[in-house]
Each structure stands twice: as structure tokens, then as C-alpha cells.
C-alpha positions in Angstrom: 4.5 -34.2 234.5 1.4 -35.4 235.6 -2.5 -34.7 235.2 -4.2 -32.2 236.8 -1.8 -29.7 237.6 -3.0 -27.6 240.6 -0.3 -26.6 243.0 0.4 -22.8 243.1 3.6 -23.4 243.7 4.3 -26.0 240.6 2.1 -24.0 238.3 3.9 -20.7 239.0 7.5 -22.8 238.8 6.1 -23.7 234.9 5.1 -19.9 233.6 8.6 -18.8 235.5 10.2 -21.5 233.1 8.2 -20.8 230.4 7.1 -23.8 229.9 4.8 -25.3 226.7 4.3 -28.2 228.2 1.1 -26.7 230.8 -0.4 -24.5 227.3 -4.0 -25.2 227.6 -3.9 -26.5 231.0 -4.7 -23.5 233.3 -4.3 -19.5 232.4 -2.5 -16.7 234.5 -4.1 -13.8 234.8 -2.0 -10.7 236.2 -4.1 -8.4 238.5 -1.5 -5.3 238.1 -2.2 -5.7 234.2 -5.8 -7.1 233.9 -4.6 -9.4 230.8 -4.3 -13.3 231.4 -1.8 -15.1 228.9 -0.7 -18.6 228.8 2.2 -20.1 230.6 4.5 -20.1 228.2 4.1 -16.3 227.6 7.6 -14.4 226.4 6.2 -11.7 229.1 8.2 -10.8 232.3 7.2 -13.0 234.5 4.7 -10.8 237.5 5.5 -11.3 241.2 3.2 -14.0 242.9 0.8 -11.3 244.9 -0.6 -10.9 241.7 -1.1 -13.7 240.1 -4.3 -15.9 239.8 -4.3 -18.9 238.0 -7.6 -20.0 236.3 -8.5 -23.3 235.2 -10.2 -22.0 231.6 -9.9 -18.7 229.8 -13.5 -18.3 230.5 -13.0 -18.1 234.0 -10.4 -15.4 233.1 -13.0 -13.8 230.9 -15.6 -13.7 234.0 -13.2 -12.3 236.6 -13.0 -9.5 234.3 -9.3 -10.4 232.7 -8.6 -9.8 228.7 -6.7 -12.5 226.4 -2.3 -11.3 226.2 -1.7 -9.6 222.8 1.8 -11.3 223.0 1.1 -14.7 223.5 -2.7 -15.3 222.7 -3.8 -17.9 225.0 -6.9 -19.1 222.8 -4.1 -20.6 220.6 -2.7 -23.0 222.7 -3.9 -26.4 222.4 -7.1 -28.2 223.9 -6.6 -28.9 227.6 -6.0 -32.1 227.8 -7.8 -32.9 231.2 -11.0 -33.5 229.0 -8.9 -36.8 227.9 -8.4 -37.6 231.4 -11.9 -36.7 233.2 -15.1 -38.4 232.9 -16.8 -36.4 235.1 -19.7 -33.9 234.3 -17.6 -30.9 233.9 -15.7 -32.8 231.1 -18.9 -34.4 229.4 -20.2 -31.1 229.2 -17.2 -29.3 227.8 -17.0 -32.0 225.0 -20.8 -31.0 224.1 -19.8 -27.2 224.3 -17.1 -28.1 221.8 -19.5 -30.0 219.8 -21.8 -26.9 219.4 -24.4 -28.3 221.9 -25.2 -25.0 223.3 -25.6 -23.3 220.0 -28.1 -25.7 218.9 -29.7 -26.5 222.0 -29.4 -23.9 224.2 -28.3 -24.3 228.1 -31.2 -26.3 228.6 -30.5 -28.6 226.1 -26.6 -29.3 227.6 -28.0 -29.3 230.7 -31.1 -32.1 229.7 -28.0 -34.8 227.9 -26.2 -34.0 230.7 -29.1 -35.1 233.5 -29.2 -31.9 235.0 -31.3 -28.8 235.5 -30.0 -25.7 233.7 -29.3 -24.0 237.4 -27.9 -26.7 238.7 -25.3 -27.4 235.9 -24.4 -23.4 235.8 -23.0 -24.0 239.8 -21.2 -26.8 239.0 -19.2 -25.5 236.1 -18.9 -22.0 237.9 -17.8 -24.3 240.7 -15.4 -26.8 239.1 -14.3 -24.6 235.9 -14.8 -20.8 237.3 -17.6 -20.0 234.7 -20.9 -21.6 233.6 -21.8 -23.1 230.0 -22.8 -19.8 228.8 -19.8 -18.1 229.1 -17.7 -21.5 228.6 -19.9 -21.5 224.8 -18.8 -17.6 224.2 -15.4 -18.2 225.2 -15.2 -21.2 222.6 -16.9 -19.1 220.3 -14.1 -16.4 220.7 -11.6 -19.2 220.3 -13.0 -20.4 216.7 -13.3 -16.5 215.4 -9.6 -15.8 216.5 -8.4 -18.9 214.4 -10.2 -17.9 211.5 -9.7 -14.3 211.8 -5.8 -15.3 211.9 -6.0 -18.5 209.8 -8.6 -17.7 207.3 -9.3 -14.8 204.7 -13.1 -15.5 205.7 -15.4 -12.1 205.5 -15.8 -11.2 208.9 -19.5 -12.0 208.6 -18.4 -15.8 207.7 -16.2 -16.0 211.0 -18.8 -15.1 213.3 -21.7 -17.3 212.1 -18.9 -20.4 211.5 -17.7 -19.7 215.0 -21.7 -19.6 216.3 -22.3 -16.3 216.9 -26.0 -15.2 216.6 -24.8 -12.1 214.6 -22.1 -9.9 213.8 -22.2 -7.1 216.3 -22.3 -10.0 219.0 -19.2 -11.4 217.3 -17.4 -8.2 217.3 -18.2 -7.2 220.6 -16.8 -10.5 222.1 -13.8 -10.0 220.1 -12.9 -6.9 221.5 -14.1 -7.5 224.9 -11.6 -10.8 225.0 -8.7 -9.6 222.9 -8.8 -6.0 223.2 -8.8 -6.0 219.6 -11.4 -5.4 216.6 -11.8 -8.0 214.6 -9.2 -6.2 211.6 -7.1 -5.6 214.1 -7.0 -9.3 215.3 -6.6 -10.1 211.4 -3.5 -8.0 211.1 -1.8 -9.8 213.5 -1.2 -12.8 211.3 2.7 -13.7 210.1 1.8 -14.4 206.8 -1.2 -13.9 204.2 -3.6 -17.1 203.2 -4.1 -18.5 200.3 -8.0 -18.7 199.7 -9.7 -21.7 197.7 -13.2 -20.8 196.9 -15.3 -22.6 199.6 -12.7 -24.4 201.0 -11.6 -23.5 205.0 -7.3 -24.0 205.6 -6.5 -23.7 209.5 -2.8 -24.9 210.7 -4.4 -27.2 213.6 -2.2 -26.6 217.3 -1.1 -29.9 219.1 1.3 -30.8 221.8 4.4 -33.2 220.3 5.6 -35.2 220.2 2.9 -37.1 217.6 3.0 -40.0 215.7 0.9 -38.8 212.6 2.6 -41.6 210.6 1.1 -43.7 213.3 -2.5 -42.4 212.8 -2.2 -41.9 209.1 -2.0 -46.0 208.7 -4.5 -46.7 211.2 -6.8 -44.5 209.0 -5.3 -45.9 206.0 -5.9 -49.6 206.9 -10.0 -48.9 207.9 -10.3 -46.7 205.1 -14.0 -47.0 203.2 -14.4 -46.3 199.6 -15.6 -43.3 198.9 -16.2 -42.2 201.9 -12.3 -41.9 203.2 -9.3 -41.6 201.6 -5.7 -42.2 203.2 -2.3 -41.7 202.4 0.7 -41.5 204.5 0.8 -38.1 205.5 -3.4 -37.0 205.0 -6.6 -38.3 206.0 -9.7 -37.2 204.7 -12.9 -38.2 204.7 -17.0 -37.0 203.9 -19.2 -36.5 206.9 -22.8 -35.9 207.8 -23.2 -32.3 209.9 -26.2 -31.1 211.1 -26.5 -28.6 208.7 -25.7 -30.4 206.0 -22.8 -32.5 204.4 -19.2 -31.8 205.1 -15.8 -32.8 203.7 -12.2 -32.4 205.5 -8.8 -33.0 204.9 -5.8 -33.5 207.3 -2.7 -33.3 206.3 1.0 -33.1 207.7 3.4 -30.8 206.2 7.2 -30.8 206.0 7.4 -29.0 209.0 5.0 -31.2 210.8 2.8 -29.1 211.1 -1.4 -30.2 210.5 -3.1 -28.5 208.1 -7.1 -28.8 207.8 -9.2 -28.4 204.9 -12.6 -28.2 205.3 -16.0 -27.5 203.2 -19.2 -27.1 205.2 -23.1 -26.5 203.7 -23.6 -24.4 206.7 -21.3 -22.3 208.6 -22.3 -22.6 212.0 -21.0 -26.8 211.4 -17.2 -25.3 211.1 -16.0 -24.8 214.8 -18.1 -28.5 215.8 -16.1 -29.8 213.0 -12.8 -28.7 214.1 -14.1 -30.5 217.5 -14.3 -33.8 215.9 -11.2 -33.7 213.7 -9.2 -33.0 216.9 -11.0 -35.8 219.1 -10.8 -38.2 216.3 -6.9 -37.4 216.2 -6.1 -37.2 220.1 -4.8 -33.8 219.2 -5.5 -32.4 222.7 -3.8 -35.5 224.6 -0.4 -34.8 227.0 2.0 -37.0 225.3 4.9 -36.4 227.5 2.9 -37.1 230.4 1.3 -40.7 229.1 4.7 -41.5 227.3 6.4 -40.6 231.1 4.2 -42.7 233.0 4.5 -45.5 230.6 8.0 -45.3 230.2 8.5 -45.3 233.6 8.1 -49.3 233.9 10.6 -51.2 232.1 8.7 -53.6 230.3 7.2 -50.1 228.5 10.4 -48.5 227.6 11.6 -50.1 224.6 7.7 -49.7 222.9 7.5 -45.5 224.5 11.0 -45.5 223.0 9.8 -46.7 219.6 6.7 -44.7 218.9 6.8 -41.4 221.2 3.6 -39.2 221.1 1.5 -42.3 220.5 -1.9 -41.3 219.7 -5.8 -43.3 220.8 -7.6 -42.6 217.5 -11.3 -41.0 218.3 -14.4 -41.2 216.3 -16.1 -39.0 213.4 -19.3 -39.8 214.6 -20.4 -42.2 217.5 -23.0 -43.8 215.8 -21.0 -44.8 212.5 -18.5 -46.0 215.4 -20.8 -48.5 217.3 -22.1 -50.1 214.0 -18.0 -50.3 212.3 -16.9 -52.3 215.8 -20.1 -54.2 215.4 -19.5 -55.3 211.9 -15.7 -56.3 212.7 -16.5 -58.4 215.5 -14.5 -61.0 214.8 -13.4 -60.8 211.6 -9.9 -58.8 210.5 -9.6 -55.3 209.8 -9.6 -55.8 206.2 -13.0 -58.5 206.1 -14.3 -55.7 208.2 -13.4 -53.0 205.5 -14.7 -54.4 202.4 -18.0 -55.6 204.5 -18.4 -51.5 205.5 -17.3 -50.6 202.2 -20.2 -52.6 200.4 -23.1 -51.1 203.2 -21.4 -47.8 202.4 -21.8 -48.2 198.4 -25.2 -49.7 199.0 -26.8 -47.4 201.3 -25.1 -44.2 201.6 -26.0 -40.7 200.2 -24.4 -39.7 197.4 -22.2 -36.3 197.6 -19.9 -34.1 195.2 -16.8 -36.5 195.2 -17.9 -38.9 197.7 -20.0 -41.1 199.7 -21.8 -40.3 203.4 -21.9 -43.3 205.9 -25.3 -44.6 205.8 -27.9 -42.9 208.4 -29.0 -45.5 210.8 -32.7 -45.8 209.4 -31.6 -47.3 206.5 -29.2 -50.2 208.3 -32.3 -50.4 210.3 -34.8 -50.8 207.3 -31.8 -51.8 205.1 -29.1 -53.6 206.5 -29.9 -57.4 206.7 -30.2 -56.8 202.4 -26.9 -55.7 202.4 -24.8 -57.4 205.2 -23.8 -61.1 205.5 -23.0 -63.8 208.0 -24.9 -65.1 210.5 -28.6 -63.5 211.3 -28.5 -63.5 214.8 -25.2 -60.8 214.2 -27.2 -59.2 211.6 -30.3 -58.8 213.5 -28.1 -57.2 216.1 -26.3 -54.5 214.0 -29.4 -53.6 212.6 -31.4 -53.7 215.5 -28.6 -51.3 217.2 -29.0 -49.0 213.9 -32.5 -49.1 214.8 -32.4 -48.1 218.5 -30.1 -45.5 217.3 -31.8 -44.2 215.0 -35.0 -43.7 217.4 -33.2 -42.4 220.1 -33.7 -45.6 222.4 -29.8 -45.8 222.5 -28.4 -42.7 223.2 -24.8 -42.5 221.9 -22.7 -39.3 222.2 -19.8 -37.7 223.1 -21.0 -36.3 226.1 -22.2 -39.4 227.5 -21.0 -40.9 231.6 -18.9 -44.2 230.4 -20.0 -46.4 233.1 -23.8 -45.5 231.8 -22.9 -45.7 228.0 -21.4 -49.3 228.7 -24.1 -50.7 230.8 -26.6 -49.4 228.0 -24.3 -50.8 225.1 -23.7 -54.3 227.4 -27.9 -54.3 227.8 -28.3 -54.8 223.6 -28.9 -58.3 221.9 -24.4 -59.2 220.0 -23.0 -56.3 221.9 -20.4 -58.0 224.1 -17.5 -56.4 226.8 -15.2 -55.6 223.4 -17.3 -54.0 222.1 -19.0 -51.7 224.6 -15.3 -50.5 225.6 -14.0 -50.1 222.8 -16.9 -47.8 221.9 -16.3 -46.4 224.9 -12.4 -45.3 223.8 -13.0 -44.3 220.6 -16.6 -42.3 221.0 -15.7 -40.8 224.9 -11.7 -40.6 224.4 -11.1 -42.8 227.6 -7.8 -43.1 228.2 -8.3 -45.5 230.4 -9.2 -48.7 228.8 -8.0 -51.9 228.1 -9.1 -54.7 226.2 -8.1 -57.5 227.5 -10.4 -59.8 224.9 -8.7 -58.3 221.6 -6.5 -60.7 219.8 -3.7 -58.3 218.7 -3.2 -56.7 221.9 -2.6 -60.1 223.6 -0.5 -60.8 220.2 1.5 -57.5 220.8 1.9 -58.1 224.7 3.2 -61.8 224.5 5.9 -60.5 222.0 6.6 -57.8 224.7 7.2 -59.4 227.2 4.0 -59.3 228.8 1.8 -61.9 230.2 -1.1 -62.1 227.0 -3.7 -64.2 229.4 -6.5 -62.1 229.7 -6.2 -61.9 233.6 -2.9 -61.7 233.7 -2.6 -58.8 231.6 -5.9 -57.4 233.4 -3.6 -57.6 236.6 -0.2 -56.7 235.1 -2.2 -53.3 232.8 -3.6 -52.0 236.4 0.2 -50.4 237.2 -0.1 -48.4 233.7 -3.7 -46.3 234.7 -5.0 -43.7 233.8 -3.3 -44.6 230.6 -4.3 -48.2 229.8 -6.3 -47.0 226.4 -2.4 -45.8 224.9 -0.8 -49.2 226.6 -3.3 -50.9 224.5 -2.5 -48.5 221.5 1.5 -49.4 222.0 0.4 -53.3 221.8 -1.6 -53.2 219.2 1.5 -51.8 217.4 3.6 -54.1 218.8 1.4 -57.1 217.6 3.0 -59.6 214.9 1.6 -58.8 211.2 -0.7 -62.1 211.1 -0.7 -64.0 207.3 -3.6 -63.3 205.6 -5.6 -66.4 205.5 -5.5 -66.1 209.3 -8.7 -66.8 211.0 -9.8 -65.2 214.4 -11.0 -67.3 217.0 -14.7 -67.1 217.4 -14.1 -66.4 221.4 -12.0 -63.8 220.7 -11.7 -60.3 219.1 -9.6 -59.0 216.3 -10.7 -55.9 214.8 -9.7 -52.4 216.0 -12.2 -50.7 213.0 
């Protein structure tokens, strides 16, 4: 299967199969029923005449359609051509997902984005069937279903979490979308919650396969003190929201499936949360489709073979995420760890049960106290920290990569590394390789592959869009290096 799906013909094929694979990637909507449902709905499949196929559920929503009962689209997955696009319409459904347009308004998406609010509403009407204000509602109805279904939240507690400005709008939405009220929606659920006082529980949706074990390590191996914890089946970790601080917990059950924990100081910070614990897990990626195409050339087979469902880890927050791959420039993963551990236990705010990542004001007014090594590399994290922290250096999920790079590239110690692999941790590129990173050359020479930097530049172009999970397949494949190992100065070692 490949990325984006838009044939009639090969979409209809998939809802005739019932297939789980396209969930998330497109909705049908049935005109002799006026309900839309998700391809792999149990339904009968409805002749062709009368079927439209949308590319989001709000386009469905603006056409005048209502969600199945049976199969309740809004559960499905993220689609994952948001890992795949860089364009506008993808930057700016990250930021909806953030909560951009509860915060900000549509001007304020429309201002990160470089766009006049009227201009940006015909493009997404254009590319995605419905502008940001109904893309934001239909979001929002997403979030209140999964708590209404996942959660024994008051109903008052789902609508401001999901970023409703009240709860007559919430429950209007609801039954617009679902035909349901918001108890009905409830009753629906197979199987009653358990509450914890102040604590959120939400089974997360992804499409497998996935190596958690994977992702559990890599978070295990960068974990800071106090501000993350990591074993082999959880992550978890505190975190500054903008209302406040917030604490989550992932964790994989015996059945595989993830469950999130989650305490926030204010509920509007829930659904942007979800957001971030998805993006920084790849939970919305198409691992059939990337472990296909990589498969596909023999060289790959044996490594696809190994780890299927191979996963790009995202970032919490993209500012913590410039100043960690600044800091392990160089230097291992676990130099790089106790060096962020100590700024973190010097500088961070204090929490119930944890630690928060230092703001960037105080590495800016703080850092060189804290940090060691050579000035001109401190000067340059905490002059970064610095242009962060005053806005000069805008860094954010919704940013164009090829302008996020040339504006990482144009600051003093911020080299090629570094600015792309910002650039596939912060933007979830799938598409990036870095051919200056010590382990991935170590993992492609013992693959087989040509480990030269050109050479592997040439050999990698075959594997696009996908070269960001070639690189994650070689970094797995990369020798376990003694300890007392050093890192050559031209090169790059750390994946923090």
C-alpha cells in the first residue's frame, strides 16, 4: 500500500474488503443513508452511485453527513498523511491538533502559518474539504468522543478538556456529529472505567504492527532524572503545558494495547496532550506501508524482517528538543544524559513527583553556570535558549522544514546534524537521513551498506519518502560501542 490513497476505484476496493489498513486515511460517506463510517465498517457495503469519499471527517461533517453508530469513524487512528506531507495543509493540521485554534483563534493558525485567515480557509476547504474552523470542531468532537467512551469524566470536564467554549456547544456538536447525546455516546462503551481521582486513562488507537519494545528503550536510554522515567513496557514523563504543568504515563498492556495516564492543571491542555504523546510515539505512522517499501529492496529485508512496525520517535516539546541535540553533539547518549540530567536538577521547576525541563530563560541567563565543555559550544546552546526564549527562533510543530533548517543552519554550533535531526524529531519528517551520524554509518557498514557519507547519501535516495525509518532501522542495526569509546570530533553520535 502506498501514501496517499486517492483512486475511486482502489479506495472503494478497500471499504468492499473491509480493510483496517486505510482507517484514518479518507471516510465514506453514503448519500442514501447521510452517515459516513470508516472503511473498515462491518456495514453492507452501498453501491458506488452513492458513495463519496472524503479526505477528513470534517469534510463529511460540512457536506452535511453524521459519524456511523456501528463503526465510529473518530476512533480510527490519526491519518498518517500528516507523517508524510510537509505542506501547509499538514503544518496546519498539526497546530489544530496542538490546540492552536483554541488558543489563538483562526487568525492566529493562519499568522504561524504565513497566511491571511481568508486565504488559509480556501486552501484547507480546497485541499482537505473544510476550513480550520470546522477541522478544530471536528477534532474537538474527536477528543469528547474518547473521553465520553474512555473516561468517567463529568460531562462538563469532557467538553472544556476537548476545547469547547462551553457545554451546550459541546453537546450540540455531539449530537449533530454522532447523532447521539452525550449519555447516549457514554452508554456505548464495552466496559466501565476505573476512575483515579485526577488522573485521565484513555486506551490510545494505533495501526500495528509497533515496536513499543523498540521505543520503550530509546526512551529508556535518554531518560532524565526526575523528569522521565522508563521501563520496558511504560514511559512517562513531566511536561510544561500552557496551562500549567502536566504529567503522563504510557504504557503497553498484555494485550498490546497503550494505555495513557495523564494529569493536567487545566483541562483545555488534555486533547493538545494526547497530540504530543502520539507525535512523540509515531502512533499515526502506516507501518505496513514504510516496512513494504523498505522491504522491498533486499539489502532492507533482513532489518524490516527483524523489527516490523519500526517507529521515528517525536518530541515532547521542540524547544527541550533543539537544546537535548545540541548538548549531545558529539558526545554518547549516556555523556549527553547525565550532562541534561544535571541542567535539569539545576534549573528546572520543581513539581509534585518530578522535575520540568528548564524554560529557555533560564539556559539563557543560566546555562553557561551549569553546562561544561568548551565556551564557544556553550555560548551557542545558550545563545539558542536565548533566541528561543524571545521568539527570534521560532521552533514549532507547524513549522515549513526547509525554512526551520535554513533558520536552525543560520545560528552560531548548529551544524547539518543537528538542524535535521531537529527537523525529524520536532516536524515528524519521514524523510531524513543523516548521513553525518556515527551509529547510522556504524549500523549500515554492518548491513551491508556502503557507510561513506556520499555513498550512503546515493545508495538512501532509492528508500524515500522513508529515509527518517531507514535511519531508525540502522541505528538499530549499529554495533553496541565499549564504553570508553570516544566519538570523532567530525562526526556525530548522539540520537538524544
Amino acid at each position: 500500500m502506498s501514501l496517499p490513497v486517492t483512486d475511486f476505484d482502489e479506495r472503494y476496493r478497500a471499504i468492499h474488503a473491509r480493510d483496517t489498513r486505510f482507517d484514518g486515511q479518507f471516510v465514506t460517506a453514503v448519500r442514501s443513508t447521510g452517515i459516513y463510517c470508516r472503511p473498515s465498517c462491518p456495514a453492507r457495503t452501498p453501491r458506488p452511485e452513492n458513495v463519496t469519499f472524503y479526505p477528513t471527517s470534517a469534510a463529511a461533517h460540512e457536506a452535511g453527513y453524521r459519524a456511523c453508530k456501528r463503526c465510529l469513524p473518530e476512533a480510527a487512528p490519526g491519518s498518517p498523511e500528516w507523517d508524510v506531507r510537509g505542506d501547509a495543509a499538514a503544518r496546519a493540521m498539526r497546530l489544530i491538533s496542538a490546540g492552536v485554534v483554541e488558543r489563538e483563534g483562526v487568525a492566529g493558525l493562519a499568522a504561524r502559518l504565513g497566511y491571511s485567515s481568508r486565504h488559509l480557509t480556501r486552501l484547507l476547504t480546497s485541499e482537505l474539504g473544510a476550513g480550520p474552523l470546522a477541522l478544530a470542531r471536528a477534532h474537538r468532537a474527536h477528543t469528547a468522543r474518547m473521553l465520553l467512551v474512555g473516561t468517567d469524566m463529568p460531562v462538563s470536564d469532557v467538553a472544556f478538556s476537548a476545547g469547547f467554549a462551553s457545554i451546550r456547544q459541546c453537546n450540540d456538536t455531539i449530537r449533530e456529529v454522532f447523532d447521539l447525546t452525550p449519555s447516549q455516546l457514554r452508554a456505548r462503551r464495552r466496559m466501565p472505567t476505573a476512575a483515579v481521582p485526577g488522573v485521565i486513562d484513555l486506551v490510545l488507537p494505533y495501526r500495528g504492527p509497533l515496536d513499543a519494545a523498540g521505543l520503550f528503550a530509546w526512551m529508556s536510554a535518554r531518560a532524565l532524572a526526575d523528569v522521565e522515567e522508563a521501563t520496558a513496557t511504560s514511559f512517562s514523563r513531566h511536561l510544561r503545558m500552557p496551562g500549567g504543568p502536566a504529567w503522563f504515563e504510557l504504557r503497553q498492556d498484555a494485550a498490546d494495547r497503550l494505555h495513557l495516564r495523564a494529569r493536567v492543571t487545566r483541562l483545555g491542555d488534555l486533547a493538545p496532550l494526547v497530540g504530543i504523546v502520539r507525535r512523540l510515539f509515531d502512533l499515526d505512522a502506516d507501518p505496513l506501508a514504510v516496512d513494504g517499501a523498505l522491504a522491498a529492496h533486499p539489502e532492507l529485508a533482513s532489518l524490516v524482517g527483524r523489527t516490523p512496525g519500526i517507529r521515528v520517535p517525536g518530541a515532547a516539546d521542540p524547544h527541550e528538543m533543539l537544546i537535548r541535540a545540541m548538548v549531545g553533539q558529539q558526545i554518547t547518549v549516556v555523556a549527553a544524559r547525565t550532562a541534561l540530567s544535571g541542567l535539569a536538577q539545576a534549573l528546572g521547576e520543581r513539581v509534585e513527583n518530578g522535575l520540568l525541563f528548564p524554560t529557555m530563560q533560564a539556559i539563557a541567563e543560566h546555562g553557561a553556570e551549569v553546562l561544561r565543555g568548551p565556551a564557544a559550544r556553550i555560548r551557542a546552546i545558550t545563545g539558542a535558549a536565548a533566541a528561543l526564549a524571545d521568539g527570534s527562533l521560532p521552533l514549532t510543530v507547524g513549522d515549513d522544514g526547509a525554512a526551520q533548517r535554513a533558520a536552525l543552519l543560520a545560528m552560531p554550533g548548529i551544524g547539518p546534524w543537528t538542524a535535521d535531526y531537529v527537523r525529524m524529531r520536532v516536524l515528524g519528517d519521514p524523510d531524513i537521513l543523516l548521513p553525518g551520524d556515527v551509529a547510522m554509518r556504524a549500523g549500515a557498514a554492518a548491513s551491508g551498506l556502503p557507510s561513506a557519507p556520499k555513498d550512503i547519501i546515493r545508495w538512501a535516495e532509492r528508500t524515500a519518502p522513508w529515509r527518517s525509518y531507514l535511519t531508525a532501522h540502522l541505528w538499530r542495526a549499529a554495533p553496541v560501542r565499549p564504553v570508553a569509546a570516544r566519538t570523532p570530533r567530525a562526526s556525530t553520535k548522539e540520537t538524544s
